[in-house]
N, C-alpha and C positions, 0 to 999 in steps of 0.2 A: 440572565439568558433564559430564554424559554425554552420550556423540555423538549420538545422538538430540534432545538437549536443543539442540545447540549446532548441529546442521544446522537445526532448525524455528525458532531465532534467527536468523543467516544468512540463511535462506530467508527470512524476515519483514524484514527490511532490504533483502536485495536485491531481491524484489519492491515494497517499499515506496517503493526509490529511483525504480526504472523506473517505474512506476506514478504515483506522486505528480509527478515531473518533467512526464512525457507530460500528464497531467490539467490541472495545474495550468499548462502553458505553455497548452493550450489555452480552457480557461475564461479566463486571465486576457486574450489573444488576441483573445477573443470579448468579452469588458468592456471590453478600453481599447484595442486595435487598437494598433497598432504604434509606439506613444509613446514622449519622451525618456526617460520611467523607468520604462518595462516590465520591464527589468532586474531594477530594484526589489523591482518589485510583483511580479515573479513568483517571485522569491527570498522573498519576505516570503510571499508564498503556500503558497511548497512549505514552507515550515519549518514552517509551521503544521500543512499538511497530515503531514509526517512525523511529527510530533510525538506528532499525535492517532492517526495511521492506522498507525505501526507496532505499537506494543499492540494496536491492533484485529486488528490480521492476527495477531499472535502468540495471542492471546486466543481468536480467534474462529476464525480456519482450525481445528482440531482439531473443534469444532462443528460446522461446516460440513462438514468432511470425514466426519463420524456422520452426520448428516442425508441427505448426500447418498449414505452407503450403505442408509438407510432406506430412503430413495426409490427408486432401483435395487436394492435387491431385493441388493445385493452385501456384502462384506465391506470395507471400505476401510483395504486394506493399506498 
């Protein structure tokens, strides 16, 4: 895999952990409040959410990242 390859995988994991944790402690937070197996559920949450949300990020960031030098008028180096 070429370093380019293997930094925008990386990058998509580690935003996806930070990311999905933080989200998913609070949505589930805000659904069951402070319960005996919030644990749980917000373990069951986040796997979910990684699951689905780090393709998305690997997928869709480079998109995102065209689009948004559309819009700014820039190059996105």
């Amino acid at each position: 895999m070429n370093p380019q390859k293997k930094f925008h995988l990386v990058f998509s994991i580690l935003m996806g952990t930070i990311m999905f944790l933080v989200m998913t402690f609070v949505i589930t937070f805000a659904n069951v409040g402070w319960s005996e197996n919030f644990s749980r559920l917000w373990m069951k949450a986040y796997g979910i959410a990684f699951a689905i949300g780090v393709p998305m990020i690997f997928f869709v960031a480079p998109v995102a990242r065209k689009l948004t030098g559309r819009v700014l008028g820039v190059s996105p180096g």
